[in-house]
Each structure stands twice: as C-alpha cells, then as structure tokens.
C-alpha positions in Angstrom: 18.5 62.8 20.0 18.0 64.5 23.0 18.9 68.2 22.9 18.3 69.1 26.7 16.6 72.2 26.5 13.2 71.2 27.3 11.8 74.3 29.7 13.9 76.7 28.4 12.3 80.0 27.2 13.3 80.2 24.0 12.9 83.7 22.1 12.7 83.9 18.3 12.2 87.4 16.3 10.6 87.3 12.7 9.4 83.9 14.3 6.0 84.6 12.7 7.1 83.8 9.3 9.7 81.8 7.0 12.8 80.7 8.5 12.0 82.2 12.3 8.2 80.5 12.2 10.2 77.5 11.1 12.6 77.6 13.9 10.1 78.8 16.6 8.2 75.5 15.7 11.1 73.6 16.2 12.2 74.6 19.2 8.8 74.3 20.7 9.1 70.7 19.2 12.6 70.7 21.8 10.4 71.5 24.6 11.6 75.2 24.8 8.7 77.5 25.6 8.7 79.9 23.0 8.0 83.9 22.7 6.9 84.1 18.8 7.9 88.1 18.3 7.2 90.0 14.8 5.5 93.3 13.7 1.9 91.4 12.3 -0.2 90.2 15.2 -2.1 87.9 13.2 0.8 85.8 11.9 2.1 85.8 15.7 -1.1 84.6 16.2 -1.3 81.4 13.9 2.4 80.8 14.7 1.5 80.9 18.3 -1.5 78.7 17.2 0.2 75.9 15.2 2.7 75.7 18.3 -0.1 75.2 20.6 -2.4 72.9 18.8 1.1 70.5 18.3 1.3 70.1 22.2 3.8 73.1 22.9 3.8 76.4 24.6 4.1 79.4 23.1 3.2 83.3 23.8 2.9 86.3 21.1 4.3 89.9 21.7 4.3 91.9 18.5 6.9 95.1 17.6 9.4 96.3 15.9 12.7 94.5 17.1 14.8 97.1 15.3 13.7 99.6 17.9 15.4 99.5 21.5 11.9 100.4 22.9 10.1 97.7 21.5 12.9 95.2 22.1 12.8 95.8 25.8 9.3 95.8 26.2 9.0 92.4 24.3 11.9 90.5 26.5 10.6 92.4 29.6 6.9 90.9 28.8 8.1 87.5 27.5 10.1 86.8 30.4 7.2 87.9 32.5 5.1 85.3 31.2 7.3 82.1 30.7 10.4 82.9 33.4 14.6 83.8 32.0 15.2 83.4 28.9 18.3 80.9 28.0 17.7 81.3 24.0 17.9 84.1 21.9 17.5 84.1 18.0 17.9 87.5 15.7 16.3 87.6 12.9 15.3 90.9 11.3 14.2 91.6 7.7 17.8 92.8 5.6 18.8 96.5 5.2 17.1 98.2 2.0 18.8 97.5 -1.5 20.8 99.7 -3.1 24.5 99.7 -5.0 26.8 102.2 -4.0 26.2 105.5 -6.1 22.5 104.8 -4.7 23.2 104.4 -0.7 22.4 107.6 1.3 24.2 108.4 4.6 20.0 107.9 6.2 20.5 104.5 4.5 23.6 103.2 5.9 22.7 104.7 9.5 19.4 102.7 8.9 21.0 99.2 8.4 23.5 99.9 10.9 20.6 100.3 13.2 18.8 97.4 11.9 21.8 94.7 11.4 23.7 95.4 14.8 22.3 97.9 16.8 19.0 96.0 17.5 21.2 92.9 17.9 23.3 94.2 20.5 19.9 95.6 22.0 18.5 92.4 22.4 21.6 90.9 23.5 22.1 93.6 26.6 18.6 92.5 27.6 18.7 88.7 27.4 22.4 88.4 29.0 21.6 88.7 32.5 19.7 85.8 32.6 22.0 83.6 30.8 24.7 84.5 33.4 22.5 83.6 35.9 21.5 80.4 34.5 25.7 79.9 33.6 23.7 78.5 30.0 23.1 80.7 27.3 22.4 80.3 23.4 23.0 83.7 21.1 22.1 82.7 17.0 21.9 85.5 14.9 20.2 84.5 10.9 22.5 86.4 8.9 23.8 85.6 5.3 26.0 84.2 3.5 26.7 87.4 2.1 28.8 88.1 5.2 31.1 85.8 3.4 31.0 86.2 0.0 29.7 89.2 -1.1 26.6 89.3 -3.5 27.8 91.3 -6.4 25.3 90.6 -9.0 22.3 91.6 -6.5 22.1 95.5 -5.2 23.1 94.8 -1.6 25.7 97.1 -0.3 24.6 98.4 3.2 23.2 94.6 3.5 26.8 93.8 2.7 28.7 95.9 4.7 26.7 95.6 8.2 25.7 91.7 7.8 29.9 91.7 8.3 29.6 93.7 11.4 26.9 92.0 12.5 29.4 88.4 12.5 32.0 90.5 14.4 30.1 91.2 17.1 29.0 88.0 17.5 32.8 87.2 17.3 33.7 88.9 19.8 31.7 88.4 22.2 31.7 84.6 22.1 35.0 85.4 23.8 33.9 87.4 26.8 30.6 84.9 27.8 31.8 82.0 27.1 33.2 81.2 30.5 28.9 81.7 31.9 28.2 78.6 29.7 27.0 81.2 26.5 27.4 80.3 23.1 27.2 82.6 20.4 26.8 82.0 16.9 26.0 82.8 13.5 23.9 81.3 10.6 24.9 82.3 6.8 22.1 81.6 4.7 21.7 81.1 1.4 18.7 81.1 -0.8 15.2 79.7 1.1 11.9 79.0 -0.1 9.6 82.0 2.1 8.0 85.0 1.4 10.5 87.4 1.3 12.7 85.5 -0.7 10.4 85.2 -3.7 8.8 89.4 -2.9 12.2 90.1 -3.5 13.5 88.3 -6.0 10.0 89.1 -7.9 11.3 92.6 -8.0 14.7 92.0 -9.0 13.3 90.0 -12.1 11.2 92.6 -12.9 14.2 95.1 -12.7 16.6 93.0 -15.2 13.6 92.5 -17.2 13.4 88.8 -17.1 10.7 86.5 -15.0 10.9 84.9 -12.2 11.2 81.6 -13.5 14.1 82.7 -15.2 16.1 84.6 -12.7 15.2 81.8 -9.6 15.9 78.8 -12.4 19.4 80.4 -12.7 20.1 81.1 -8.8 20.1 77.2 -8.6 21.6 76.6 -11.2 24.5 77.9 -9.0 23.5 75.6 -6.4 25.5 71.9 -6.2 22.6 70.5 -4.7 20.3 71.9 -7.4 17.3 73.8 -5.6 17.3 76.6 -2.7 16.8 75.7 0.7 13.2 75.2 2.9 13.1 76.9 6.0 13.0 73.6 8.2 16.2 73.2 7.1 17.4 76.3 8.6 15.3 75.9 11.5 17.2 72.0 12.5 20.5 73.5 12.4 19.1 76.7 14.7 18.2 74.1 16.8 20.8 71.7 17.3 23.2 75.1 17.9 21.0 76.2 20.4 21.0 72.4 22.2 22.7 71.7 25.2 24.8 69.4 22.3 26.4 71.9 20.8 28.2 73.4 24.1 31.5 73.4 22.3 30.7 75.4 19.0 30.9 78.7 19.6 31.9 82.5 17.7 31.1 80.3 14.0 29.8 81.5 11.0 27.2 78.6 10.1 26.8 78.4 6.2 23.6 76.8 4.8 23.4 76.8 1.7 23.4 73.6 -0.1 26.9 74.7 -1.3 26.7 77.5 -3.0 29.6 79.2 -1.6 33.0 78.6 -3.1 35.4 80.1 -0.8 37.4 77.6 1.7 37.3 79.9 4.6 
C-alpha cells in the first residue's frame, strides 16, 4: 500500500528509543525524511544510523522537547536541513508517579508542562508549514489511561493531563482541518521497551513481588495474551500519518490488544 508521503519531513520526538525509534524507522521506510529528536546523542545517533544504512534519510538534533527553547531550536534546525515539515509526532517520557496525597503543586505544574505545554509548543512551530503545504499530520503517543484511568498503578498527574493532552488535540482537529491537517491521538497500552520494563521493575519492587510476577499478571488482563512491540505502534503511527488516512481526524487511537473494556 502506498501511503503517499514519500519526501515529506517527518519529525518524531523520543524517536531514539522504543515506540518513537520504532516509528521514526517506519516512516523512513514511507519515504519521509526523518528528524530523529531525544535528549541522548548517541541513541539519536544509532537511530539516525539504522535509518541510513536501510536506504533512508535521516538527521539527529538532540534536547529536551519539554522545553519551549529546545523545541524551537530543534524544528528551526530540522527544517533547515530537510525543508517544512508536513509530520509531527509527540512523544515525551510520562509525568512523575505519584497518588494523590503524594502529588505536589511543583508536580502537577511539571506534568502540565510536560503533557500539553510542550505539545502545544511544538504544534505552534510546525503549523505554519502544514498551512502552507494545505497537508498536515499532528499524532500525539499518549495512553490509554486517557480513557480508563489506571487505578491500581500511582499515576495521577499522568492521569489527569494525558486527558488534557486528548482535548487539545480535540479541539484543534476542528480549526485545521479545512488546511488539509489531521490531528490525532494514540492510546497505548502496555509495550515491550525500556521504559516499560525500568518502570514496571520499580513497581514490582514496591508491592514486593517480581517482575515476572507483576508483568505475568498485566497480560493476564490482556485478550490477546502478551503486551504490545513497538512496531506495532509504529504501523498504526504510520498509516495515520499517510496521505490514506485524510478522513480520520480528532480520534483517540487505542492499541492495546484489548485491554480496555469501556465501549466509548
């Protein structure tokens, strides 16, 4: 299948690792040209390598894309480099963990900061050039805790401003879609990377159970039986940033081999 985006400059954040290395790969597998942005230069770099040595094309600009400084100055370079960028992907590491009685008002700025701020950020900076282009593709990696709350996991300001996070991509699916922008989200579910097992490594060691058990038990929950690999995130990135999917816009995506039970 044909997605017609071959050319297109494609930018991915967290693309060096997981489920943004995944989808930076794939894209560059589209034909987009990509701009592989994290905080670690040397896992930009292998991303950046791996893309290369497969036939596509691929720059590295590391920073912090939950600062507005560093955001700019990685779209301003990127687009410098590989021309308007027509694809946009957020994905930033989740707000700190915490329940309630623990969350400080520095904590909830923090993830406010980190979950929409940045996003709108980086959506102010790439806009102009999807009007111009009248094309545009806006995914945000979210979770699916945006629609059904984690409750036996300590994620409250993850919680509360993943939700905003999926309103403001609501809303303004409805103000660019008429410049040929789509704008969607992705709730995820359990993957197989790095941060999923760090984290869940501590949240065994906090109930007091291994990590055997505690992972053996979150797919247990699972209809499909096992959590998720990051290519599998990656091909339905992908096909919603395709020229295909020019009708699906202001959705919340869940992948997560059914694991969520709500209807809506």
């Amino acid at each position: 299948m044909d997605f017609g985006i071959a050319g297109k400059v494609a930018l991915v954040s967290g693309g060096s690792k997981g489920m943004g290395r995944a989808t930076a790969e794939e894209l560059a597998r589209e034909g987009c040209n990509v701009i592989v942005t994290a905080r670690g230069q040397e896992a930009i770099d292998e991303t950046v390598q791996a893309i290369t040595d497969a036939g596509g094309t691929a720059i590295g600009v590391a920073g912090d894309f939950t600062v507005k400084a560093d955001i700019e100055r990685i779209i301003a370079t990127g687009r410098e480099a590989l021309g308007p960028i027509e694809i946009a992907v957020f994905n930033v590491y989740g707000p700190t963990s915490g329940r309630y009685e623990e969350v400080t008002d520095d904590a909830l700025t923090s993830a406010y900061n980190d979950m929409v701020l940045a996003q709108h950020w980086m959506t102010q900076a790439v806009l102009p050039d999807m009007k111009a282009a009248r094309f545009g593709r806006l995914v945000t990696i979210n979770s699916i805790g945006s629609k059904e709350v984690h409750r036996d996991l300590p994620l409250f300001t993850a919680n509360l401003t993943r939700v905003a996070a999926v309103s403001f991509n609501k809303t303004l699916s409805a103000e660019v879609g008429k410049y040929g922008i789509t704008v969607n989200t992705m709730g995820t579910g359990g993957f197989l990377t790095e941060r999923y097992s760090s984290y869940m490594r501590k949240q065994a060691e906090a109930r007091g159970e291994t990590y055997d058990e505690l992972t053996a038990m979150q797919r247990a929950d699972v209809p499909v039986g096992r959590i998720g690999y990051p290519e599998e995130m990656a091909a339905a990135v992908a096909f919603l940033c395709s020229a295909r999917a020019s009708f699906i816009t202001g959705q919340f995506l869940v992948v997560d081999g059914g694991l969520v039970r709500t209807l809506w």
